[in-house]
C-alpha positions in Angstrom: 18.9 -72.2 89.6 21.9 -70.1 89.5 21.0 -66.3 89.2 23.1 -64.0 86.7 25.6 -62.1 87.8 26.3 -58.1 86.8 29.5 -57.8 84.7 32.5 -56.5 86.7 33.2 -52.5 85.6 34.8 -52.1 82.0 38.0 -50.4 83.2 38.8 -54.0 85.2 37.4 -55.8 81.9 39.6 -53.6 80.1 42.8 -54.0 82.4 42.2 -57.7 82.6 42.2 -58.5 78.5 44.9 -56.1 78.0 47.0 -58.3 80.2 46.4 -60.8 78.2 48.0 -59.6 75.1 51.7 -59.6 74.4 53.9 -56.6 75.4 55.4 -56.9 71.6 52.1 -56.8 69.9 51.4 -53.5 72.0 54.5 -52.1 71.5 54.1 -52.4 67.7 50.3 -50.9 68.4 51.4 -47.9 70.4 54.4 -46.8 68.1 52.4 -47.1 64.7 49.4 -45.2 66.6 51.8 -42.6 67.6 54.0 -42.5 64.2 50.7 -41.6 62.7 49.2 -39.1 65.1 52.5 -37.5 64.2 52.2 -37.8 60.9 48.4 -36.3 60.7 49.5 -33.3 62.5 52.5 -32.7 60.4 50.2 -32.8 57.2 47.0 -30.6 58.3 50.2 -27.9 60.1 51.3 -27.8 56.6 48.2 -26.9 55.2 47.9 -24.0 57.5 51.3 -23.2 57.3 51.8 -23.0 52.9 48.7 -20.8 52.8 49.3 -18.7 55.2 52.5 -17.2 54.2 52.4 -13.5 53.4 54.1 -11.5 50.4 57.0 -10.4 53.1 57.4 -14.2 53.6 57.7 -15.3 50.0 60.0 -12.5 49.1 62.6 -13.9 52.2 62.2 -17.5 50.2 62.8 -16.2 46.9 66.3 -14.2 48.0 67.3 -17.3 50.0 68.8 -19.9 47.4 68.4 -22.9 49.4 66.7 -26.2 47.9 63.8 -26.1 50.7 63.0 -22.8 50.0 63.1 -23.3 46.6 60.5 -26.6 47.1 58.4 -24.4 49.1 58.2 -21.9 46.0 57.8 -24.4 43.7 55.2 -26.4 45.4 53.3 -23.1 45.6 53.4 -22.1 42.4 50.7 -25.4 41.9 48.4 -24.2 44.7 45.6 -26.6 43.7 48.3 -29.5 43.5 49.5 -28.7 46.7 46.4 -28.9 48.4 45.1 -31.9 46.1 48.2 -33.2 48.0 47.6 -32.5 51.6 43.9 -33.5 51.4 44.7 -37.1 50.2 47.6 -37.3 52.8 45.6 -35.8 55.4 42.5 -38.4 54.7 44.7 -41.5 54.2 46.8 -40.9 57.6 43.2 -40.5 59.4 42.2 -43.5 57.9 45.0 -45.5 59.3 44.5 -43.9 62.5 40.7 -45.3 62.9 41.5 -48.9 61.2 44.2 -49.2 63.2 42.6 -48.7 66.7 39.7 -50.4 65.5 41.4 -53.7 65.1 43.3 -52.8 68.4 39.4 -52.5 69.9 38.2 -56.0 67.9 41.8 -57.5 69.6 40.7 -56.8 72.7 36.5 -57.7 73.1 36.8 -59.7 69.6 33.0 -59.5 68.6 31.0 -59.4 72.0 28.1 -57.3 72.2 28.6 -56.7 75.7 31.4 -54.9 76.0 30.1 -51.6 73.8 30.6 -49.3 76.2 34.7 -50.1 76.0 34.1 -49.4 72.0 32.7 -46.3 73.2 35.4 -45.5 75.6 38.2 -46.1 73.2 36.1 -44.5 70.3 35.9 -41.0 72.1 40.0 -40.9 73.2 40.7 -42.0 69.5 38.6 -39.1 68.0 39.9 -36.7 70.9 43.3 -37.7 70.0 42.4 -36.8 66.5 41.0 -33.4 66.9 43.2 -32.3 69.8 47.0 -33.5 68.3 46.3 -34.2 65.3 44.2 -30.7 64.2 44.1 -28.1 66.7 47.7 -27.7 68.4 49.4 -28.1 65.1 47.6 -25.6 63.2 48.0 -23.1 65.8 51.6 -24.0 65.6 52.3 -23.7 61.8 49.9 -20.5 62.1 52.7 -18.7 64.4 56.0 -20.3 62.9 54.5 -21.1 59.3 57.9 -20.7 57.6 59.5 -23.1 59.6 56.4 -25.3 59.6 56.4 -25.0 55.8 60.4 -25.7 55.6 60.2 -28.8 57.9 57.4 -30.8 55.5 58.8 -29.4 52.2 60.1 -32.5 51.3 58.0 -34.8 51.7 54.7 -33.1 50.1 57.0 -32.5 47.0 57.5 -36.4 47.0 54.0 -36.8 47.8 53.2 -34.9 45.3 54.8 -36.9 42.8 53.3 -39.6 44.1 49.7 -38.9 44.0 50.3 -36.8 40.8 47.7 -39.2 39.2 44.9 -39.0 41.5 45.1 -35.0 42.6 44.9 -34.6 38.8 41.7 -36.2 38.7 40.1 -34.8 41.4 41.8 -31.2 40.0 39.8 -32.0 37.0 36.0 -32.9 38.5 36.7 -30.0 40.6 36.6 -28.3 37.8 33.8 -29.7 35.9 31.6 -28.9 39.5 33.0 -25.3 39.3 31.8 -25.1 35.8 28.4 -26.2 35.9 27.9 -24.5 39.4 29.0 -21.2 37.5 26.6 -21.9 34.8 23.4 -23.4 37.0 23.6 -20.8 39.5 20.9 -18.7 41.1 20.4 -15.1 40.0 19.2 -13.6 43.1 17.8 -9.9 42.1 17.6 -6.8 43.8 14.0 -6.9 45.3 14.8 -10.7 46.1 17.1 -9.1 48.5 15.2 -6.3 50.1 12.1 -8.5 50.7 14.7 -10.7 52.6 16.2 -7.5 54.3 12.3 -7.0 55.4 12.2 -10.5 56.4 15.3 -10.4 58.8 15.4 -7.2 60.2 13.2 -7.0 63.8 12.0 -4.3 65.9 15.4 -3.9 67.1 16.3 -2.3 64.0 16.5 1.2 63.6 15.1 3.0 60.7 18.8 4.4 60.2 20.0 1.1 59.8 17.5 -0.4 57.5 18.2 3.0 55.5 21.9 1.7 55.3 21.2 -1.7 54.7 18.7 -1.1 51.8 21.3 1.9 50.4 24.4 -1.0 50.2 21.7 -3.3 48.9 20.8 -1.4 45.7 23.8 0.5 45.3 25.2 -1.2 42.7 21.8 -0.8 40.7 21.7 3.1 40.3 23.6 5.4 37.7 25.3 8.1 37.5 21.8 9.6 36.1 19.8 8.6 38.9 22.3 10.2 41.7 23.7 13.3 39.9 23.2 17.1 40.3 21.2 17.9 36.9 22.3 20.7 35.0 20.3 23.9 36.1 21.6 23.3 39.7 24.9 23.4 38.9 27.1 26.4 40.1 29.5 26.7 37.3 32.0 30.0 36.8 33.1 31.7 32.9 36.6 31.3 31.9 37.0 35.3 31.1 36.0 36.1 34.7 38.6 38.6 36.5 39.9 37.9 39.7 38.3 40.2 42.0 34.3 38.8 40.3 35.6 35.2 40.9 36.4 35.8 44.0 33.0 37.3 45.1 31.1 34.1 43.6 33.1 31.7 45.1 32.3 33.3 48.9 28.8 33.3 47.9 29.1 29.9 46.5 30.6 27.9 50.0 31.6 25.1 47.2 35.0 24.0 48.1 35.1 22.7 43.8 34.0 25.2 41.0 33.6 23.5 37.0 35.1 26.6 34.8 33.5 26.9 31.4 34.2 28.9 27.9 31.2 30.4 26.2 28.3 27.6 27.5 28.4 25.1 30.3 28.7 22.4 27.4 32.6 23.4 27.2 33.9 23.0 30.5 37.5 23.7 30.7 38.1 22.5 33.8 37.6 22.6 37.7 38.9 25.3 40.2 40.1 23.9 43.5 39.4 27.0 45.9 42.5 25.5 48.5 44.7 26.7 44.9 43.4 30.5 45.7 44.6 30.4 49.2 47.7 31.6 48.3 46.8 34.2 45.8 43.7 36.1 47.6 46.0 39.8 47.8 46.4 39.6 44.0 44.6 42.4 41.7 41.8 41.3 39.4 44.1 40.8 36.2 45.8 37.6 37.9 45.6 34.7 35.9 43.9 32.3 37.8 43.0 30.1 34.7 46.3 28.8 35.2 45.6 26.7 38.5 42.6 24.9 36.8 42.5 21.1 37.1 41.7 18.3 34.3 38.2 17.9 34.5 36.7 14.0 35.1 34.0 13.1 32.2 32.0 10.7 33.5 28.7 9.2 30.7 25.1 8.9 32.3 24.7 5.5 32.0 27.6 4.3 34.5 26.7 2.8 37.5 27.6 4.3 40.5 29.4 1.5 42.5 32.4 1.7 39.5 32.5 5.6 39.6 33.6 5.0 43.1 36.0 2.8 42.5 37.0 5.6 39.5 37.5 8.7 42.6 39.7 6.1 44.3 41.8 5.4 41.8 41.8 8.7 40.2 42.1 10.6 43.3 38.9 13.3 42.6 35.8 14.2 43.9 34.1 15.3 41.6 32.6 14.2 37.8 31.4 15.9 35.1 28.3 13.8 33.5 28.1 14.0 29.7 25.1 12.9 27.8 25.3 11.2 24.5 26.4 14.3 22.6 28.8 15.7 24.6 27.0 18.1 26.4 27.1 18.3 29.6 24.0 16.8 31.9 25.3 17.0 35.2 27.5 17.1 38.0 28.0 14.2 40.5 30.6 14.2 43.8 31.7 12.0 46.2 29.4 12.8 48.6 26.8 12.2 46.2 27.9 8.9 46.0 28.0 8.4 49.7 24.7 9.7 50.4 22.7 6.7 48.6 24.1 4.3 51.4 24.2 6.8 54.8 21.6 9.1 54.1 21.5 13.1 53.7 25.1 14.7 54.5 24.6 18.4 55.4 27.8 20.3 55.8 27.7 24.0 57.1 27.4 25.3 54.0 24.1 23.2 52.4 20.8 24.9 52.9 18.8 23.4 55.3 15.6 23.6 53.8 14.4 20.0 52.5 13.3 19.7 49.0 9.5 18.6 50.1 7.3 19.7 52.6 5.0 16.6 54.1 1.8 17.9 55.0 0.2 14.6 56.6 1.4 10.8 56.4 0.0 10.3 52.9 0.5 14.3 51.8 3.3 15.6 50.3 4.7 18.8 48.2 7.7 18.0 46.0 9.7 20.1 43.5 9.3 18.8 40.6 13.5 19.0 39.9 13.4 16.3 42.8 15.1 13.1 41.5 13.1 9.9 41.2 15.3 8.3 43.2 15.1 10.7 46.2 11.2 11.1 45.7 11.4 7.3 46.3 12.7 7.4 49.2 10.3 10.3 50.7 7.6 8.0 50.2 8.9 4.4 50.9 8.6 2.9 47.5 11.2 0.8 45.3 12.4 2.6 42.3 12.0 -0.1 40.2 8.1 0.9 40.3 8.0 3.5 38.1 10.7 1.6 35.7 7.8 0.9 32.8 6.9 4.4 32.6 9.7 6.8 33.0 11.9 6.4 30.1 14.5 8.5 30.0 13.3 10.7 32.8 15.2 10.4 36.5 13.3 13.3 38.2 9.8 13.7 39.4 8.6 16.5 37.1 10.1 14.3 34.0 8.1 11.7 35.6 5.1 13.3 35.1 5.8 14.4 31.4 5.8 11.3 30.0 2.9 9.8 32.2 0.6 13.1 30.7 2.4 13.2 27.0 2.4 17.0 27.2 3.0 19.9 29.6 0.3 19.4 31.8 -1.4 23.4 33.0 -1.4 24.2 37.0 -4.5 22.1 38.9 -4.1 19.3 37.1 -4.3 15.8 38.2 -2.3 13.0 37.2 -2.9 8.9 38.5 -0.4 6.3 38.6 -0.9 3.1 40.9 -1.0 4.4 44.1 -0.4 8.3 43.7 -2.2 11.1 42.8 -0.6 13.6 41.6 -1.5 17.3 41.6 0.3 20.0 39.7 0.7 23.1 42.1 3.3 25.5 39.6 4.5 25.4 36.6 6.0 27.4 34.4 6.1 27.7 30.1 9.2 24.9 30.3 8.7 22.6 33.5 6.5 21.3 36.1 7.5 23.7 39.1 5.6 22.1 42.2 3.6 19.0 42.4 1.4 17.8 45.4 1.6 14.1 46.1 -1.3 11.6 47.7 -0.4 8.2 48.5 -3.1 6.1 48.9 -3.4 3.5 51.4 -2.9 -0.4 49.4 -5.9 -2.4 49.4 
């Protein structure tokens, strides 16, 4: 009995049925392979290279008249078209690419099962081909020269475009239909959604600095202007009818580099003082008219979140806001540094008082003033904000807080529950909670 033999190597097997096709058929192969290899890189250059070009580029098409340029604008000016366009080109030239060398393949082992590992071989160099020629090295290309990338295939995407008007159309359109009920069907992730995650993926190697940061950017754009600002009794604001010589001596005692000037009550303020507008007039005698270097005062309402008021001291090119309640009067005073403070933490310039507005007596102890915003007390003691949202109404600091949890101003010694705290009034006076000693119990 005759005993099987192993199959020669599949480069011989391959060298042997190649000589056995015609040199015209593999001519014909080789220069449609090529031609489309060509073309595949010429279509995903372009795509790189339309997209890519800046304002500086555009503006050099527009002032040159020529008919390319002018396709290039135009094709442009129907970005969704245009890319509708390359897409179906790009896809169609790929497709050509893989049915062609597969019936190359089939012309060569026909349907034996034995020669897979040829398949294989000429499988991999297609796709390498593919990714390499047809991908990679033009894209760099058109991403370094992508005007004359962009000029070169002009032409034909306009006609292609044309020509698969019909189709780009109709994908334009489910495109849109997607977009739609994406838009309409999509997940509303909230705010503690996000900082249980921002526990979940920070590690140990994670500084408490950092998660500070992370958890300010996080619910930045939940807080307002009533939750960050200076409130009223702390603000250091000068009179109107002031003479030179007593403005001066405030503002050294001040070390505020931005005074609000009012008339009659804080309610009316005229203005705000830059103190670099003084520099040049400190040797004048006290009947200089120094009202006349007051700036526009920004009015800024309580209710306005604090991520657009940013946005509002870039554009407007200030530092500082005013914060009016619903009358007019005037609730507050909110800066830039304010602002920044809620994502980086406590900025203490040479001139801020060093003392902190607590004093922690143990890990669950604390003293607070009870001016301390809510929002600040929160962070002392490592709670969301959003805890005392059903029972704070209209009050943003600690000692308002307490008001509307007791109904009533409550007398010195007295103790207050909510949830987890205790609280303890230490001071207070005929109008306001002064002091207030806080006990955070351990959770169950």
């Amino acid at each position: 009995m005759d005993l099987p033999t192993d199959d020669p190597e599949p480069s011989l097997t391959l060298l042997a049925q190649l000589s056995e096709l015609s040199p015209s058929y593999l001519i014909v192969n080789l220069v449609a392979f090529i031609l489309l290899v060509v073309a595949s890189s010429l279509v995903s250059g372009s795509e790189v290279a339309f997209f890519s070009l800046s304002s500086n580029d555009l503006a050099d098409l527009e002032n040159s008249k020529t008919k390319v340029n002018k396709a290039i604008l135009s094709l442009l000016d129907r970005k969704r078209q245009l890319l509708a366009t390359i897409l179906i080109l790009n896809n169609m030239v790929n497709i050509a690419i893989v049915t062609l060398s597969t019936f190359f393949t089939w012309s060569l082992v026909g349907s034996k099962t034995t020669e897979g590992k040829i398949v294989v071989i000429l499988s991999a160099v297609v796709t390498f081909i593919i990714l390499f020629f047809g991908e990679v090295v033009p894209k760099n290309f058109a991403n370094q020269h992508n005007v004359r990338f962009a000029q070169t295939t002009a032409r034909a995407l306009f006609a292609f475009e044309k020509i698969f008007s019909p189709l780009s159309s109709l994908l334009i359109s489910v495109t849109n239909i997607i977009e739609k009920n994406v838009e309409k069907k999509g997940h509303n992730i909230t705010v503690d959604e996000l900082n249980q995650a921002l526990e979940i993926t920070t590690g140990d190697d994670t500084t408490d600095e950092e998660k500070g940061i992370l958890k300010g950017i996080v619910n930045f754009s939940t807080l307002s202007v009533k939750q960050v600002m200076k409130s009223r009794m702390d603000i250091t604001a000068l009179d109107i009818e002031m003479d030179f010589h007593e403005l001066m001596d405030k503002i050294n005692k001040s070390g505020y580099s931005r005074i609000p000037i009012y008339r009659e009550t804080v309610d009316k303020i005229e203005g705000i003082l830059y103190i670099k507008d003084l520099i040049g007039h400190i040797d004048k005698e006290e009947d200089f008219s120094w009202q006349t270097l007051l700036r526009p005062g920004f009015f800024v309402p309580e209710n306005k979140k604090v991520d657009t008021l940013l946005k509002d001291f870039q554009d407007q090119r200030v530092h500082m806001a005013i914060v009016v309640d619903e009358y007019g009067g005037t609730s507050g005073l909110i800066t830039l540094e304010d602002i920044i403070e809620e994502i980086v933490g406590e900025i203490n310039d040479e001139f801020d008082d060093e003392e902190i507005a607590y004093n922690k007596l143990d890990n669950s102890t604390f003293v607070f003033e009870g001016k301390t915003s809510l929002n600040d007390f929160c962070k002392v003691v490592g709670v969301e904000p959003a805890l005392f949202d059903s029972v704070k109404g209209e009050s943003e600091s600690l000692g308002g807080l307490l008001l509307e949890l007791h109904n009533k101003l409550p007398r010195a010694g007295e103790k207050i529950h909510f949830d987890r705290f205790l609280f303890t009034i230490v001071a207070v006076d005929l109008r306001r909670i002064k002091r207030v000693r806080v006990l955070l119990k351990p959770t169950a």
